[in-house]
C-alpha positions in Angstrom: 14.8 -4.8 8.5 13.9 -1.7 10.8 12.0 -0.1 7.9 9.4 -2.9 7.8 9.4 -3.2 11.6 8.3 0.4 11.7 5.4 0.0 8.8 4.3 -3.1 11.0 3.9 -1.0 13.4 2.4 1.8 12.0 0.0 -0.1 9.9 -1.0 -1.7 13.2 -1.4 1.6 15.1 -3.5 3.1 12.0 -5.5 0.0 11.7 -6.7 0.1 15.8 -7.0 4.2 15.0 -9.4 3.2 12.5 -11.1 0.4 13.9 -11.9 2.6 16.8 -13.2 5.4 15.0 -15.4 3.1 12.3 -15.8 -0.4 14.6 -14.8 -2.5 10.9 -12.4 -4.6 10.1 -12.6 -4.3 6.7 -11.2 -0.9 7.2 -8.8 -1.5 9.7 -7.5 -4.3 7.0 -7.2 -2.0 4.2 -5.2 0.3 6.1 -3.1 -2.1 7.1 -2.5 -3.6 3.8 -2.3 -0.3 2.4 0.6 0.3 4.8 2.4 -3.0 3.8 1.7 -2.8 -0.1 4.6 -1.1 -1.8 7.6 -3.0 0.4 5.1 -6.1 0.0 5.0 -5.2 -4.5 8.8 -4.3 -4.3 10.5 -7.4 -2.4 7.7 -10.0 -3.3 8.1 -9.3 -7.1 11.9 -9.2 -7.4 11.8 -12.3 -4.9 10.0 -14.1 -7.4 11.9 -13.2 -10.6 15.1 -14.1 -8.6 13.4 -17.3 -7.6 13.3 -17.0 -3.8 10.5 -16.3 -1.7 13.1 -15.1 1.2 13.0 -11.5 1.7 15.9 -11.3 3.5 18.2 -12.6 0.0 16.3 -10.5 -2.5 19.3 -8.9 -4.0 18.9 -5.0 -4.2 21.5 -4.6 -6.7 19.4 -6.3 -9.6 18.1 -3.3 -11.7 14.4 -4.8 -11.6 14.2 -4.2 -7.6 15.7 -0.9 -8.7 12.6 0.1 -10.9 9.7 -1.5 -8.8 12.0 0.8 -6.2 11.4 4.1 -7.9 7.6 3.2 -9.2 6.6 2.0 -5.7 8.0 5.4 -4.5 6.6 7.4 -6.5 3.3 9.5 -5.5 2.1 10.4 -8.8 2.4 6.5 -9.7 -0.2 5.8 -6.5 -2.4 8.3 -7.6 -2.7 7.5 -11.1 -3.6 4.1 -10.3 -5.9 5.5 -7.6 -7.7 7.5 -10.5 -7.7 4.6 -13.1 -9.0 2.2 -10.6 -11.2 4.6 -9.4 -12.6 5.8 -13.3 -13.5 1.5 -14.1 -15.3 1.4 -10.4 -17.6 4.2 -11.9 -18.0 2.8 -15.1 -19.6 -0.5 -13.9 -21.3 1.4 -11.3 -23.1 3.7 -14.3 -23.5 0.2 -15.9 -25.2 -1.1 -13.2 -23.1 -3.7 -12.5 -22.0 -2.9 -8.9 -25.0 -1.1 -6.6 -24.9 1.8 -4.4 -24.4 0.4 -1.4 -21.7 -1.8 -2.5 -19.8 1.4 -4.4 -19.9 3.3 -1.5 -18.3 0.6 0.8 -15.5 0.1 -2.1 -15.1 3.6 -2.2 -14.7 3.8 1.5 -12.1 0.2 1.5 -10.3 2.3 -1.4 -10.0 5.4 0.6 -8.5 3.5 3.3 -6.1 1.6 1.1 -5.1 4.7 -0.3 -4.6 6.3 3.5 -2.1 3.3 4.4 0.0 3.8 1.1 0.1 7.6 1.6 1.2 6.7 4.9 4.0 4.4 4.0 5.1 7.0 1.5 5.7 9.7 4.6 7.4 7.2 7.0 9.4 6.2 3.9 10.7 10.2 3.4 11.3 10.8 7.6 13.2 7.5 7.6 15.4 7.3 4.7 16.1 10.9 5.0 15.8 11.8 9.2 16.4 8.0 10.5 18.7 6.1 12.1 18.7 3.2 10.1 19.6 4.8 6.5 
């Protein structure tokens, strides 16, 4: 699994890079998550619907690991979600449900999620198309 090694380890280089920078966690977490999410959406779901929590058996043949494959990929997916997601955080702001000060940290987490996915996307293209592994 050299793919995941490498998101490990970027995710854990961009989380120090942004704990440095911003001196929170919370950040530094969403980052990594963010870095981890699609493979994490991808294996973890098909895992399930094939009944094994064992990443390493997931069969990549089934056709369901072969959509989540293509949606997780996708960039336009990510940012769709990022604008939906983003649109019902404003709406319960305007309604007063969430404060200022809490929308602007969940913009900020958000921003960093978003960072770590973008980020995983890019490794994704310079490894499957320039590794050595693919």
């Amino acid at each position: 699994m050299p793919g995941g090694l490498v998101h490990i380890g970027a995710g854990i280089l961009c989380a120090v890079v942004v704990h440095l920078i911003h001196f929170k966690w919370e950040y530094s977490y969403a980052m990594f998550i963010g870095n981890l999410l699609p493979d994490a959406l991808k294996f973890g779901l098909t895992g399930i619907k094939q009944g094994t929590l064992d990443i390493f058996h997931v069969q990549k043949s089934n056709e369901f690991y072969r959509f989540l494959s293509m949606t997780t990929a996708d960039w336009s997916n990510w940012l769709a979600l990022g604008f939906f997601i983003l649109a019902v955080v404003m709406f319960f702001y305007h309604y007063h449900f969430i404060k200022k000060k809490r929308m602007e940290e969940y913009s900020e987490l958000y921003g960093f999620l978003l960072a770590g996915i973008l980020i995983h996307l890019v490794l994704d293209i310079l490894i499957s198309e320039k590794g050595v592994w693919w």
